[in-house]
N, C-alpha and C positions, 0 to 999 in steps of 0.2 A: 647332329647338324645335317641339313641337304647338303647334298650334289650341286656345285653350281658349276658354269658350264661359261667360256669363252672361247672365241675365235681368236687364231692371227693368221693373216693374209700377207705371204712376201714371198715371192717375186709375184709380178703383174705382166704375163707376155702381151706384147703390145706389135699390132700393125705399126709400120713407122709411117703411112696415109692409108687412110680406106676412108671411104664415102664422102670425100673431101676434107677431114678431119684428119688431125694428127695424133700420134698415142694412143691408138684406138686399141682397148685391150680386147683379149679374146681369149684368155687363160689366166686363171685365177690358181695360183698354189696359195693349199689352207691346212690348219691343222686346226681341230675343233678339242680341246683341252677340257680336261676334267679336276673337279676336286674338291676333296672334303676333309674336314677338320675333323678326329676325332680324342679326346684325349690330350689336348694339344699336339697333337703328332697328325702332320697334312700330309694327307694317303691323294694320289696324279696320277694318269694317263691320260693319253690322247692318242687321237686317229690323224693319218694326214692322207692329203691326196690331190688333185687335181678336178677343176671344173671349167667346165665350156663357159663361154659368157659370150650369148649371142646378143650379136646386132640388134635392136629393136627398131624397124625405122618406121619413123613417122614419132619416135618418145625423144625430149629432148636430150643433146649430147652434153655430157658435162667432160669438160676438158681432164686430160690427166691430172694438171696439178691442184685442181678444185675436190676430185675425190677425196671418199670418206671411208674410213673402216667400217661404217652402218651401209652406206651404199651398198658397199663392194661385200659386204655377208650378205646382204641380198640378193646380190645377183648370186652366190655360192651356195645358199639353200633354194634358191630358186630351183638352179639347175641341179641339183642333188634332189630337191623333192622332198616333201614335207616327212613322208614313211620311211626314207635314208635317212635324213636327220633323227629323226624317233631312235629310231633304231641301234645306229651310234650312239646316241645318249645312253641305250638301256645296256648296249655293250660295255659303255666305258664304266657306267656305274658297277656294272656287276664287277670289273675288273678291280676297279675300288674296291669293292663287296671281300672281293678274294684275297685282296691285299689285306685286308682288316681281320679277316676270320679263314685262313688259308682252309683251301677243300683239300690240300697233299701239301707235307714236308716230306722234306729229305732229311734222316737222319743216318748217322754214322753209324757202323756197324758197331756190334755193344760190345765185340771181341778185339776191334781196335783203338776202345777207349776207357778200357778198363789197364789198369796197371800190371804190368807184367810182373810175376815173379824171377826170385834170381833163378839161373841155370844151373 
């Protein structure tokens, strides 16, 4: 099965007025989340971080409580940029990738899991 890939977006820092508008946000905290099914066993990771979310003016303002999680991932890939976003994607899958088919275990040493004779 792919890789399928969602956002969540929470907290929204927010101007309390700017440009005569209220709620005006300007920070976007996001974690962009990864995951796949393989086996029935769903292998996850995710990236989180922080995005600018500038002012656009002269594009219409949509009030705080009218916002959308579609909106507001756009303005987070916006400001991230098409080649961050890629990129992330191909990081999380790999980590997927490792989690399914590990490139290093750690195993216990073979002399403290073998039984000991008596004394």
């Amino acid at each position: 099965m792919a890789t399928t890939y969602f956002w969540t977006i929470n907290p929204l820092e927010c101007y309390p007025t700017a440009s005569g508008e209220s709620d005006v946000v300007f920070t976007a905290h996001w974690q962009l989340h990864a995951q796949e099914i393989v086996n029935e066993v769903t292998y996850s990771a995710a990236s989180i971080g922080t995005a600018a979310v500038p002012l656009h003016s002269g594009s219409a303002f949509t009030p705080f409580e009218q916002l959308t999680l579609d909106q507001v991932t756009g303005w987070v890939t916006e400001s991230l940029g098409t080649g961050s976003v890629d990129a992330m994607k191909e990081g999380l899958a790999q980590q997927i990738a490792n989690q399914i088919v590990p490139p290093v275990v750690t195993l216990q040493s073979p002399w403290l899991t073998q039984p000991t004779g008596s004394l």
